[in-house]
Steps between C-alpha positions, in 0.01 A plus 500: 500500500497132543604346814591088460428355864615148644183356745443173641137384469278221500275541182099353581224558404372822235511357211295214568744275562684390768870511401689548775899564466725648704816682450574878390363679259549826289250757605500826268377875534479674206431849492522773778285668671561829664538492869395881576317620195295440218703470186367345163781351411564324844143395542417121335703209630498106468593239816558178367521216804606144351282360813377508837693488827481194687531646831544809739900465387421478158256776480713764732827458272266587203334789681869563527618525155214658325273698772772746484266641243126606550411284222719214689302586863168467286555122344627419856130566636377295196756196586354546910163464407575213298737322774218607761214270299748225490634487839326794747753476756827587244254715303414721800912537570476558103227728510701716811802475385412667148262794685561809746287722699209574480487124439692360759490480865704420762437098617704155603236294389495231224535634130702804665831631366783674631256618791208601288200373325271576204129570662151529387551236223147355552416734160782276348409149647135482401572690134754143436198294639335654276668583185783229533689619183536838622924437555512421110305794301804788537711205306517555123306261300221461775192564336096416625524293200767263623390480834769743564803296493828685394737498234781295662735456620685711499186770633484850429382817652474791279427832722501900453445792679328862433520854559267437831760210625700680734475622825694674816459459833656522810637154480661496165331456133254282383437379165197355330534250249240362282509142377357358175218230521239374266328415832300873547391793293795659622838442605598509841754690768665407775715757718834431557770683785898473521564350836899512587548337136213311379173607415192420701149418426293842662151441353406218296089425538415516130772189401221216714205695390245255218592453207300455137322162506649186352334489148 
């Protein structure tokens, strides 16, 4: 399956320059993965995103068009954390927007969306201190030799799940996918739930863990 996708974006800063344009842009899926099941044959996709949202509008119409598949709901978390080194205040709306419970709680204050907000991202503040480049290393073409900057743009995703990816519960099913990354020994999930249409981000810790030192 390949979905074609019309986005507006601003594109900055992950390929080491800063080249910002706006206007839309395709975004692609291709591949499908299973929504209640492992099957081998539904289980490896690609998300292609031509650039990075300027802004909360920007971002929500392409959570929009492409989170209405898991492996859409995961890039979205990828393009939050990435909005939320830039610009905190947007990111956290980001950040909310693209995540559900257990994630979210209900709050007015600033960074909250729709009448919730992302908590406990103190984990996820200090790791970007930290390891600044941590938004870039689930991007093809980032490598610890390159300093991980991406292929792009246009920026890929590649992602697949396993027999060990899905799971029931009261509140609907969840689904694990794993992304590729030459930035640790293994690749790494990210849980992902249908909420009314789109997917949301359910558990995502390992994506703003270290990576592999800069060689």
């Amino acid at each position: 399956m390949l979905m074609v996708i019309g986005l507006l974006f601003t594109s900055s800063y992950l390929n080491g320059q800063n080249n910002t344009s706006e206007g839309f842009v395709k975004g692609t899926i291709e591949g499908t993965i299973h929504e209640e099941k492992y099957d081998e044959s539904q289980s490896r996709t690609t998300v292609t995103i031509s650039g990075m949202p300027a802004n909360l509008e920007a971002f929500l119409d392409l959570q929009k068009q492409i989170a209405v598949t898991p492996q859409g709901g995961v890039v979205m978390i990828l393009v939050a954390i990435y909005m939320y080194q830039n610009d905190p205040d947007v990111g956290m709306q980001c950040l909310t927007a693209a995540s559900t419970y257990p994630l979210t709680s209900k709050s007015e204050k600033k960074g909250s969306y729709e009448g919730y907000i992302m908590t406990n991202i103190s984990r996820l503040k200090t790791n970007l201190e930290s390891y600044p480049r941590i938004p870039f290393v689930y991007y093809q073409g980032a490598s610890p030799e390159n300093g991980y900057v991406p292929d792009g743009p246009p920026y890929v995703v590649k992602m697949y799940t396993n027999p060990y990816s899905y799971s029931k519960g009261s509140d609907g099913m969840r689904v694990k996918l794993f992304a590729e990354t030459q930035g640790a020994d293994s690749n790494r999930p990210c849980t992902v739930k249908k909420v009314d249409d789109i997917y949301k981000v359910t558990e995502y810790s390992s994506f703003y863990l270290s990576y592999k030192p800069i060689k």
